[in-house]
PDB file as gemmi writes it, atoms N, CA and C in Angstrom:
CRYST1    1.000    1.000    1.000  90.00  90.00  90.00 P 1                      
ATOM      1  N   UNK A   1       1.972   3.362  -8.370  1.00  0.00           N  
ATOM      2  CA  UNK A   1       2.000   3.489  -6.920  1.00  0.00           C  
ATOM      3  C   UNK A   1       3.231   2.726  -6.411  1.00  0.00           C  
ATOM      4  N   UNK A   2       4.004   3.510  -5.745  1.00  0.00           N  
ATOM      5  CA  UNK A   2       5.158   2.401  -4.885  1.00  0.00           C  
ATOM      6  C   UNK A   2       4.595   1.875  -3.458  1.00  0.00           C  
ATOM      7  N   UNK A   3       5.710   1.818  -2.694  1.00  0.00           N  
ATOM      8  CA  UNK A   3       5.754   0.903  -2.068  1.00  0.00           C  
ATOM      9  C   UNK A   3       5.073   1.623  -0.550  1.00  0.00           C  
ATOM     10  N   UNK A   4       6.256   2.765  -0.773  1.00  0.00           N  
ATOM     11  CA  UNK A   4       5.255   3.563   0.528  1.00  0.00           C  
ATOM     12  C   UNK A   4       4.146   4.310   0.644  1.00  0.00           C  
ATOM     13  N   UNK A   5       3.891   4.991  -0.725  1.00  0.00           N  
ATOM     14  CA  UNK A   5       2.718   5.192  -0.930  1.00  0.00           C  
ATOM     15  C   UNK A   5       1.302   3.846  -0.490  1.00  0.00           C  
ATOM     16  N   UNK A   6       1.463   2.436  -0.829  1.00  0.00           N  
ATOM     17  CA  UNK A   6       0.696   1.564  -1.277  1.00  0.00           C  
ATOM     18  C   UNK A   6       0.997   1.218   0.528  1.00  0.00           C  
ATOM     19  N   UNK A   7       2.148   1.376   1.286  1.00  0.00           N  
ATOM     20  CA  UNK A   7       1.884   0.848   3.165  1.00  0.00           C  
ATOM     21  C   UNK A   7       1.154   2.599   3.382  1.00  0.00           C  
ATOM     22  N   UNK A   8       1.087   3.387   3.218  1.00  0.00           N  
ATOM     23  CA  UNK A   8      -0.197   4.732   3.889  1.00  0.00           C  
ATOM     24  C   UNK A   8      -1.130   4.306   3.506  1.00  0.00           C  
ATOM     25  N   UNK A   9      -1.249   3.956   2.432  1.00  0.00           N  
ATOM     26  CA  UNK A   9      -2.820   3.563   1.791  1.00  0.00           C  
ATOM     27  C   UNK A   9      -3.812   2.807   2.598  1.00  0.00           C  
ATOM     28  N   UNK A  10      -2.628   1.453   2.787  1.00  0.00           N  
ATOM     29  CA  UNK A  10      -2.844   0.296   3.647  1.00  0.00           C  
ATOM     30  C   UNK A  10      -2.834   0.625   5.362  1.00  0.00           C  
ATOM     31  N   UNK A  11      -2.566   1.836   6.007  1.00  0.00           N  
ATOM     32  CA  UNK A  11      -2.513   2.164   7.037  1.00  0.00           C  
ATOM     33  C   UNK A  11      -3.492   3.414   7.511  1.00  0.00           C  
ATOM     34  N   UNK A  12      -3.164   3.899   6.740  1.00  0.00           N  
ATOM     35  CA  UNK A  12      -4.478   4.752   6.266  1.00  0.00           C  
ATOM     36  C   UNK A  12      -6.123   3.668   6.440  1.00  0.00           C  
ATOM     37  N   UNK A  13      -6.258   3.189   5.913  1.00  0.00           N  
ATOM     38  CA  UNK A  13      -7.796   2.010   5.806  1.00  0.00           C  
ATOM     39  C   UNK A  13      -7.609   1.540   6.866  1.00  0.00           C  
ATOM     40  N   UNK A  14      -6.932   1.157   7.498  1.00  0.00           N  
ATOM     41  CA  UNK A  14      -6.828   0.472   8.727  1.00  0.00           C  
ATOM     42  C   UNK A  14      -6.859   1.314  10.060  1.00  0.00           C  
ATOM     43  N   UNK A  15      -7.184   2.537   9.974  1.00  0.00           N  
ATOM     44  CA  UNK A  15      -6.873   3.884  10.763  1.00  0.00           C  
ATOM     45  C   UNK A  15      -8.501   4.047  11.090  1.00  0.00           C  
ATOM     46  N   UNK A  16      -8.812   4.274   9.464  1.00  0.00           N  
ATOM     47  CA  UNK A  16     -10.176   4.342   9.289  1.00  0.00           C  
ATOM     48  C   UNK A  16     -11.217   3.418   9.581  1.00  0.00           C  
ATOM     49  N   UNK A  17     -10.602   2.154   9.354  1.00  0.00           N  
ATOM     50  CA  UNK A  17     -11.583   0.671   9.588  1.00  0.00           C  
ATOM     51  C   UNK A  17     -11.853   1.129  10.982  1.00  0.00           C  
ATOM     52  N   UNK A  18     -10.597   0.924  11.957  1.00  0.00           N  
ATOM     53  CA  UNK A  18     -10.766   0.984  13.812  1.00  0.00           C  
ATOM     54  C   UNK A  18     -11.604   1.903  14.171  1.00  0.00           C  
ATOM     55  N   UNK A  19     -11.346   3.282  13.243  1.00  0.00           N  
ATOM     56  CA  UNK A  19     -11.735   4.184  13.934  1.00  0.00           C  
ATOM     57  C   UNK A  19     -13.584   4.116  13.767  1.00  0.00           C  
ATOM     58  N   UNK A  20     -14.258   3.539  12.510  1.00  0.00           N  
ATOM     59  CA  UNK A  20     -15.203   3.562  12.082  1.00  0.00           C  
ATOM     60  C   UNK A  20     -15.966   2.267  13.298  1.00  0.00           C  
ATOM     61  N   UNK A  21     -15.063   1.449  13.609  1.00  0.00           N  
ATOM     62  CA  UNK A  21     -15.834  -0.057  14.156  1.00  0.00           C  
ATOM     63  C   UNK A  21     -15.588   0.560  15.669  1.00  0.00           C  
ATOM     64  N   UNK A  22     -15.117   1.368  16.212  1.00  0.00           N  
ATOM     65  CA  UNK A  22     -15.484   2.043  17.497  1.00  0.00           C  
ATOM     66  C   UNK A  22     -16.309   2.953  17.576  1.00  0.00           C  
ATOM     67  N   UNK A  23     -16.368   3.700  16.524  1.00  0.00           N  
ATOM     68  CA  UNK A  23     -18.019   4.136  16.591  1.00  0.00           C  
ATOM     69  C   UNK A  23     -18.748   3.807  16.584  1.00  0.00           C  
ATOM     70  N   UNK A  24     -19.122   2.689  15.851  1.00  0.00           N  
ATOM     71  CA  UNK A  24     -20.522   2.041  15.487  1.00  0.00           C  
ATOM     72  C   UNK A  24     -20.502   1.062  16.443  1.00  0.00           C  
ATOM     73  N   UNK A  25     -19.199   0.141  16.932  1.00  0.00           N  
ATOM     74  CA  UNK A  25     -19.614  -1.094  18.121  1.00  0.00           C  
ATOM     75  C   UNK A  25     -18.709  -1.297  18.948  1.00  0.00           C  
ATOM     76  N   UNK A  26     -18.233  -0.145  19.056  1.00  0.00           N  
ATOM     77  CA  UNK A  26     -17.300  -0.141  19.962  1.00  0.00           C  
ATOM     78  C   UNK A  26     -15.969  -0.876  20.206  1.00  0.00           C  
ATOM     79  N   UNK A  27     -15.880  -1.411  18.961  1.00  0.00           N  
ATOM     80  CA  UNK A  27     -14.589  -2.210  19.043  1.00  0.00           C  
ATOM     81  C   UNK A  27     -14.057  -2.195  17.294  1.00  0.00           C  
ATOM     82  N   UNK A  28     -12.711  -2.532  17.133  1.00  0.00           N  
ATOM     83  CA  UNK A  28     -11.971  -2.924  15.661  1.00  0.00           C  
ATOM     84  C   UNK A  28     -12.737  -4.020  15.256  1.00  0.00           C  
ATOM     85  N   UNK A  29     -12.396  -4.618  14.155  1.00  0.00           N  
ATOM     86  CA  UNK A  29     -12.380  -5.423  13.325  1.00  0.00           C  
ATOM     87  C   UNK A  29     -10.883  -6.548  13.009  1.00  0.00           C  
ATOM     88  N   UNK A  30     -10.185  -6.179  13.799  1.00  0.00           N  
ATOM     89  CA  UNK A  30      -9.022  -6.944  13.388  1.00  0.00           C  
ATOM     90  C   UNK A  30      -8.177  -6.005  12.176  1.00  0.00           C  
ATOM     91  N   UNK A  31      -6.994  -6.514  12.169  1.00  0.00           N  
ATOM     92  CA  UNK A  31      -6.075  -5.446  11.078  1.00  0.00           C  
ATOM     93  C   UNK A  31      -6.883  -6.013   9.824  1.00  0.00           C  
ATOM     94  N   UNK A  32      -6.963  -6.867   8.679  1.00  0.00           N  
ATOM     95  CA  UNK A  32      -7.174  -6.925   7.695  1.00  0.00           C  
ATOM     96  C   UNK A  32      -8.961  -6.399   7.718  1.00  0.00           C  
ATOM     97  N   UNK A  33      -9.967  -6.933   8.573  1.00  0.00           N  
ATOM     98  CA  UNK A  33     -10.835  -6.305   8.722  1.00  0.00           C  
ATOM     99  C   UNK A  33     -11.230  -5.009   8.884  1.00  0.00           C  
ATOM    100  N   UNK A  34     -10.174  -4.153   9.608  1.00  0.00           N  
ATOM    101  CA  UNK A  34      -9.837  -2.854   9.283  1.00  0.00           C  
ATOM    102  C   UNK A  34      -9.596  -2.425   8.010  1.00  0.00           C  
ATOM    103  N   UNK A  35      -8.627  -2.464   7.685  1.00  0.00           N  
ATOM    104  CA  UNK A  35      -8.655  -2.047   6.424  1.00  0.00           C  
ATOM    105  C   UNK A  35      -9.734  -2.274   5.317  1.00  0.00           C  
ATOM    106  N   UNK A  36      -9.973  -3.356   5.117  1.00  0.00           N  
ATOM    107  CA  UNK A  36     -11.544  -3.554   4.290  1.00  0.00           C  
ATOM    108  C   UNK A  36     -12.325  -2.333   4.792  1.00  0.00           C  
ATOM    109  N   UNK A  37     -12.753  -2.565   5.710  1.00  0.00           N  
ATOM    110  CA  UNK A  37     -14.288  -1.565   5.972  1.00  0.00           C  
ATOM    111  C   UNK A  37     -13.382   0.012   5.692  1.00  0.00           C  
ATOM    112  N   UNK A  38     -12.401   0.438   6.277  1.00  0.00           N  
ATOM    113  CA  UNK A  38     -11.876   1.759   5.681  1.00  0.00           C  
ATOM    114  C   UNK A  38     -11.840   1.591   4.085  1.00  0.00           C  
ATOM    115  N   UNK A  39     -11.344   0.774   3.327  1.00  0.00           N  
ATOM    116  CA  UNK A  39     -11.288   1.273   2.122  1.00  0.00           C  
ATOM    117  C   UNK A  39     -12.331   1.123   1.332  1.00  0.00           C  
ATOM    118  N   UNK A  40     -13.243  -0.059   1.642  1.00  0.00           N  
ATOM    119  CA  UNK A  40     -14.890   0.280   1.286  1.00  0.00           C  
ATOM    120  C   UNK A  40     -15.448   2.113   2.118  1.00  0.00           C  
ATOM    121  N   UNK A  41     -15.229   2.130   2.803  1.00  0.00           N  
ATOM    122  CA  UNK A  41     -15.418   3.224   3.348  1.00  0.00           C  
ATOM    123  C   UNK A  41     -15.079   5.062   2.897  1.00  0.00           C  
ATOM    124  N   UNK A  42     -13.715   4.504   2.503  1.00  0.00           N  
ATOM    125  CA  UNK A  42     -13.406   5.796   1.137  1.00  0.00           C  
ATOM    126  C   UNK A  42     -13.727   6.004   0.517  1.00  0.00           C  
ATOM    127  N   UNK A  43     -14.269   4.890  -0.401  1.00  0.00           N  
ATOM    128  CA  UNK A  43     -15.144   4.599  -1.449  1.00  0.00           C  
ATOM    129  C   UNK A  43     -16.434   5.221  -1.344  1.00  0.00           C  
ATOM    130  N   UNK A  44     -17.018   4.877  -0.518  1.00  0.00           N  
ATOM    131  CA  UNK A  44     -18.218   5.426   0.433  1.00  0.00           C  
ATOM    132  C   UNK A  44     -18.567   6.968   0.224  1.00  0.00           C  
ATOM    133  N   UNK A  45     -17.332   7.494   1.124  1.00  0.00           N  
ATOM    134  CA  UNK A  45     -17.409   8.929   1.532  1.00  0.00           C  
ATOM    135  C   UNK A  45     -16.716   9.256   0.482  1.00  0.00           C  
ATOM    136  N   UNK A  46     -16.314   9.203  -0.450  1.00  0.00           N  
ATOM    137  CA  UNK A  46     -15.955   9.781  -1.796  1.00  0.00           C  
ATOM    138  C   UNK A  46     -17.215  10.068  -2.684  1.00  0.00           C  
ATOM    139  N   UNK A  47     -18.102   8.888  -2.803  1.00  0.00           N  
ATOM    140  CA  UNK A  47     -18.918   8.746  -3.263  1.00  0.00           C  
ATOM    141  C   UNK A  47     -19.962  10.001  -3.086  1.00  0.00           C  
ATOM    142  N   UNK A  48     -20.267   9.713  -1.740  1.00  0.00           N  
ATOM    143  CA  UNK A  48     -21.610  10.736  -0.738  1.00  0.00           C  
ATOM    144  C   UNK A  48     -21.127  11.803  -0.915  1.00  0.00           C  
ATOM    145  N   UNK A  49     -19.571  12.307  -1.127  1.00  0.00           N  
ATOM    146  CA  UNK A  49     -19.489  13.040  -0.617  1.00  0.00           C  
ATOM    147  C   UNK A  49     -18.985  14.137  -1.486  1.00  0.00           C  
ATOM    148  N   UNK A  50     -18.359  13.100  -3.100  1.00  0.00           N  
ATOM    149  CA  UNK A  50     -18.974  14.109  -4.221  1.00  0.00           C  
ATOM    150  C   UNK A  50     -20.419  14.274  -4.605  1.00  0.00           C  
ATOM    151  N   UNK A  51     -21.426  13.226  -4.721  1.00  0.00           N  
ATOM    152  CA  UNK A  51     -22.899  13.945  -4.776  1.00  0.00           C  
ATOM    153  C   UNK A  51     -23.129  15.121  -3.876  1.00  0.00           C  
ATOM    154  N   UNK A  52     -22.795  15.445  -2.932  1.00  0.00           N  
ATOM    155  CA  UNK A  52     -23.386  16.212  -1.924  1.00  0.00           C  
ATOM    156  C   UNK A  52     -22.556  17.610  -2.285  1.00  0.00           C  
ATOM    157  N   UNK A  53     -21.699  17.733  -3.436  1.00  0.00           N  
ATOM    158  CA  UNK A  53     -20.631  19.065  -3.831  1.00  0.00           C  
ATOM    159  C   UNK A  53     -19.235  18.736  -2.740  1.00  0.00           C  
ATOM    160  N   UNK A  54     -18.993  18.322  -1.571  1.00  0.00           N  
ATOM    161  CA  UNK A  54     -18.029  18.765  -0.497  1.00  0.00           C  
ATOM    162  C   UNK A  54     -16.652  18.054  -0.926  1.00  0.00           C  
ATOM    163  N   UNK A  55     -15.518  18.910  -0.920  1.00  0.00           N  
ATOM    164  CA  UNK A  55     -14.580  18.453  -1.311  1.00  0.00           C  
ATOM    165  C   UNK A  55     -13.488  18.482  -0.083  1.00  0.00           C  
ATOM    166  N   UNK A  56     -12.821  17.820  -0.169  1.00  0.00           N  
ATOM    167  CA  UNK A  56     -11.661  17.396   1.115  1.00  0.00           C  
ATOM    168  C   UNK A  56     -10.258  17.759   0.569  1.00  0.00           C  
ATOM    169  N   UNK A  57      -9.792  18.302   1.383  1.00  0.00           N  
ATOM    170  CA  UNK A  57      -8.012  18.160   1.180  1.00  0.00           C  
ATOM    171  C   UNK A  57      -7.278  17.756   2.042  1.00  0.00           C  
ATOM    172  N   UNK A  58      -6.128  16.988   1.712  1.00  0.00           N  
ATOM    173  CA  UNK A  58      -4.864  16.668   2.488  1.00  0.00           C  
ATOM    174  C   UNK A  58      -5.295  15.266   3.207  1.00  0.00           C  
ATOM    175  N   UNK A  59      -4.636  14.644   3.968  1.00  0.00           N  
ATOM    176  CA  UNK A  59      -4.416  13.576   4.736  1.00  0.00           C  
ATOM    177  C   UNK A  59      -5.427  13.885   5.729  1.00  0.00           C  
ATOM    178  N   UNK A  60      -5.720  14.876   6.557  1.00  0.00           N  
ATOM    179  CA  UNK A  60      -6.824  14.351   7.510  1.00  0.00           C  
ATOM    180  C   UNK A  60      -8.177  14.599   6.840  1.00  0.00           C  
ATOM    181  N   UNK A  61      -8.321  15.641   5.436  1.00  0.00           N  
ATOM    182  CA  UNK A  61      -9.686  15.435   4.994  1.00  0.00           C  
ATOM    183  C   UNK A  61      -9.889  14.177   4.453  1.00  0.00           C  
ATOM    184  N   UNK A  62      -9.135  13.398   4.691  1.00  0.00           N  
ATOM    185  CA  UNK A  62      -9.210  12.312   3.441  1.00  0.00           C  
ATOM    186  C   UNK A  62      -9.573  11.642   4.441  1.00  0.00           C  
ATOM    187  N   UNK A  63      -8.669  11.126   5.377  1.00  0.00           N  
ATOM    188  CA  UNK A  63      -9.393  10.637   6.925  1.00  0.00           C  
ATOM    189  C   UNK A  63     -10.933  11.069   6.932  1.00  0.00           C  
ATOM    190  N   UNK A  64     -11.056  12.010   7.479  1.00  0.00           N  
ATOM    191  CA  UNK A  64     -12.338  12.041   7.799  1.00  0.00           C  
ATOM    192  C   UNK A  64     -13.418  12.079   7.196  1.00  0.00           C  
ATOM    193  N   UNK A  65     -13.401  12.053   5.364  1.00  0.00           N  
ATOM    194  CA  UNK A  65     -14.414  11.275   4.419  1.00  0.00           C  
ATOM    195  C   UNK A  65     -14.259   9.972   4.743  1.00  0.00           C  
ATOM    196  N   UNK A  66     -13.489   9.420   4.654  1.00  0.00           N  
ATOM    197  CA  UNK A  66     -13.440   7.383   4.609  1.00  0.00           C  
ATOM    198  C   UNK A  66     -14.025   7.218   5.948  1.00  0.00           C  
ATOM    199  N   UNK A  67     -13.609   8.680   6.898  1.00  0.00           N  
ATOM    200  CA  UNK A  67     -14.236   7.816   8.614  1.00  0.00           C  
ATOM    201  C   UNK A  67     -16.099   7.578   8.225  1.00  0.00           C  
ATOM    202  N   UNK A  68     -16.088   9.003   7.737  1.00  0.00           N  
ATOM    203  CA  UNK A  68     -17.719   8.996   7.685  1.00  0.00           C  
ATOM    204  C   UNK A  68     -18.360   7.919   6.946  1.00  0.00           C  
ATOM    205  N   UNK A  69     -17.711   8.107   5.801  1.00  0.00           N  
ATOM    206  CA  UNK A  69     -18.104   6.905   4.694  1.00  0.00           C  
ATOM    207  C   UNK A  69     -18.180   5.571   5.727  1.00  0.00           C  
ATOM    208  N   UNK A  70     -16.828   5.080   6.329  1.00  0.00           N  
ATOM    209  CA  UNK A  70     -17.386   3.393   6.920  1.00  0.00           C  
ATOM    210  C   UNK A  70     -18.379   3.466   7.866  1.00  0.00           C  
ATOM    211  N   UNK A  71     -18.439   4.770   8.583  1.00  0.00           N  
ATOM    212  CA  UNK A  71     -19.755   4.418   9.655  1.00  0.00           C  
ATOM    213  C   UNK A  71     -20.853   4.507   9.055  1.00  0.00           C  
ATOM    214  N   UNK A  72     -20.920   5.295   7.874  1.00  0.00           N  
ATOM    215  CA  UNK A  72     -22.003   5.058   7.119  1.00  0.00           C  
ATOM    216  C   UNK A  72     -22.481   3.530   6.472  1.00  0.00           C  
ATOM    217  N   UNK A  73     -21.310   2.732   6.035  1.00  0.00           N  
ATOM    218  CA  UNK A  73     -21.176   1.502   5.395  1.00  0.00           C  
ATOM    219  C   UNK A  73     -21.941   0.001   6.735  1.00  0.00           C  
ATOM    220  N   UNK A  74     -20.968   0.622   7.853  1.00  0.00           N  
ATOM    221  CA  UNK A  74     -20.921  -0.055   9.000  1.00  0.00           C  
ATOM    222  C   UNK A  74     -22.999   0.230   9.216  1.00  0.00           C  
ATOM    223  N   UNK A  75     -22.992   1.504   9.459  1.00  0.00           N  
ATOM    224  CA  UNK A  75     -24.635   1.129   9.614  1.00  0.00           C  
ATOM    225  C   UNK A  75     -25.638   0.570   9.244  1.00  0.00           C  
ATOM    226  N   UNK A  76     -25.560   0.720   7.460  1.00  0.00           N  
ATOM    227  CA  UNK A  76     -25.706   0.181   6.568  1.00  0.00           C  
ATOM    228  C   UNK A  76     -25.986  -1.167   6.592  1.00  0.00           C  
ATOM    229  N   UNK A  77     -25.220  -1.968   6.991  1.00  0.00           N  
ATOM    230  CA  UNK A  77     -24.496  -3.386   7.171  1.00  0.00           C  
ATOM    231  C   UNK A  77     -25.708  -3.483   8.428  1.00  0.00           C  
ATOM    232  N   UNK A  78     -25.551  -3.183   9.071  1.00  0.00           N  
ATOM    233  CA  UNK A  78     -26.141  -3.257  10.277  1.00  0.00           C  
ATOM    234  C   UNK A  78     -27.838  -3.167  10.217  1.00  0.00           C  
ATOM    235  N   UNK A  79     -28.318  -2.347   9.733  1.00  0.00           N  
ATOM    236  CA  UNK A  79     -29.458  -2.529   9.193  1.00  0.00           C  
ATOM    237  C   UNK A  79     -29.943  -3.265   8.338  1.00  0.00           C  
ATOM    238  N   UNK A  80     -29.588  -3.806   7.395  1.00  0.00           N  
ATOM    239  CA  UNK A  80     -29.462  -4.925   6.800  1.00  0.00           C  
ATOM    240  C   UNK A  80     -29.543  -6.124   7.674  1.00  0.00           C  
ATOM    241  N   UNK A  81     -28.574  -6.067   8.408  1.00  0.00           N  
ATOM    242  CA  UNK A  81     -29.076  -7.861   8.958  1.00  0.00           C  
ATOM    243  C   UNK A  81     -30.008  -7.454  10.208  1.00  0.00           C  
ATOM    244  N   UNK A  82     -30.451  -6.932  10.359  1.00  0.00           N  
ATOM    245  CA  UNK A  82     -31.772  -7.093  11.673  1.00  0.00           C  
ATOM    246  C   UNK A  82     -32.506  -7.311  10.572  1.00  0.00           C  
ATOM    247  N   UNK A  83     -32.960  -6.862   9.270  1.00  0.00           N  
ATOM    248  CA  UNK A  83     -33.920  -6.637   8.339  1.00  0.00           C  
ATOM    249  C   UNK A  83     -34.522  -8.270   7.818  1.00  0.00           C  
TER     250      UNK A  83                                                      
END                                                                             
């Protein structure tokens, strides 16, 4: 991986973090907090989202598995600590 590949990656997760922590609470996480929850979040919706057969292409399918994946993660999280 170079260099610009490895800043999309890193901008990319951080796209996804914001976009995931305004769904679920209406606000970011901060840049490095962003990125965490997006790239746990790829992880996520990669995951769900090969069990489930659905496959993604290009830059915004990829977006919008990791989005789903962190709000999934983010809820997750969230249910957990009321619990």
């Amino acid at each position: 991986m170079d260099i610009i590949n490895l800043l999309i990656f890193l901008a990319v997760g951080a796209l996804v973090g914001w976009l995931a922590g305004v769904i679920v609470k209406g606000r970011g996480f901060g840049v490095i907090g962003n990125v965490i929850v997006g790239i746990v979040g790829a992880v996520v919706g990669g995951f769900v989202f090969g069990l489930l057969g659905i496959t993604t292409g290009g830059l915004l399918g990829s977006i919008v598995m990791a989005t789903i994946g962190a709000v999934m993660l983010l809820f997750a999280i969230g249910v957990i600590k009321k619990a």
